[in-house]
N, C-alpha and C positions, 0 to 999 in steps of 0.2 A: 852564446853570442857568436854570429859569424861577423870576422871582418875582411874587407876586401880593399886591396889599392890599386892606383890605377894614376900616375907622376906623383903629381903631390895633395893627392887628394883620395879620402878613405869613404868610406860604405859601411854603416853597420847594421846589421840588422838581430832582432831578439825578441822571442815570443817569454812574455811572464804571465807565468799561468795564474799567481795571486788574482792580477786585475785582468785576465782574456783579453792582453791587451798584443799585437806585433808592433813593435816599435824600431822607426829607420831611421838612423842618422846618419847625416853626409854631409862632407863640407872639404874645406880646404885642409888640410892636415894640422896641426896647433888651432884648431879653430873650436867654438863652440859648435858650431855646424847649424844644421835645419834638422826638422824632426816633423817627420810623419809619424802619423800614429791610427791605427783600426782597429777594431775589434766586436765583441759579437761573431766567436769561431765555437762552433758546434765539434764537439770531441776532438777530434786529427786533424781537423780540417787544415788548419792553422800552418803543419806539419809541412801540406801540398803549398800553401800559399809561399812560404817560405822557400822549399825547396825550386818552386817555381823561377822565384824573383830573385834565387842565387842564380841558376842557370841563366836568367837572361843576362847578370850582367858579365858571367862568364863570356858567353857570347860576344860581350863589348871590350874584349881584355883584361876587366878586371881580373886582379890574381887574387886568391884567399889568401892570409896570411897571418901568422900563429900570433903576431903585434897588437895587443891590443892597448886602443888610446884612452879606455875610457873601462871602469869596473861595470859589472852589470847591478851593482848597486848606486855605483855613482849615476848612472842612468837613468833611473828608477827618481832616484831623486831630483836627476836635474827636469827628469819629464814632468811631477807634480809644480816642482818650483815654476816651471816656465809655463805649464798647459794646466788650465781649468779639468773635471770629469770627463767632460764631455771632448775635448782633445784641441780647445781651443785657448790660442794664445792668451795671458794675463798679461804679463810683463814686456815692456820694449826687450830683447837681447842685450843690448847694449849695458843695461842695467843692475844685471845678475850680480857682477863681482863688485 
């Protein structure tokens, strides 16, 4: 899992090969954040997609940094809990805890 900050707000991104899933979250920092979610990546492909969508936000100032807010397990989890297979919200946010 890459993460990236940028005042008070982080960027993460993580490709899990169990479900060929890349998965973004971002948000305000202490925050549950938002969550994009793709997939359907054909062998490496995955690899370019990621390194791509680091560079641009390098571009934007974000800085990489070794902080992570959130486990790549805890992620995993929070992505089933809140998203359907298919990558669609279930639950309001608000509702989780």
């Amino acid at each position: 899992m890459t993460t990236l900050i940028r005042n008070k707000f982080f960027w993460e991104i993580s490709y899990i090969d169990d479900i060929n899933e890349i998965i973004i979250r971002y948000g305000k920092i202490g925050s549950i954040g938002t969550f994009f979610i793709s997939s359907g990546y054909d062998s490496n492909e995955w690899e370019k997609v990621i390194d791509r969508k680091i560079k641009n936000k390098k571009k934007n100032d974000w800085i990489i940094t070794n902080q992570q807010f959130i486990t790549k397990d805890k992620l995993i989890d929070l992505r089933f809990k809140l998203y359907d297979y298919q990558g669609n919200l279930k639950l309001p946010i608000k509702n989780i805890y």
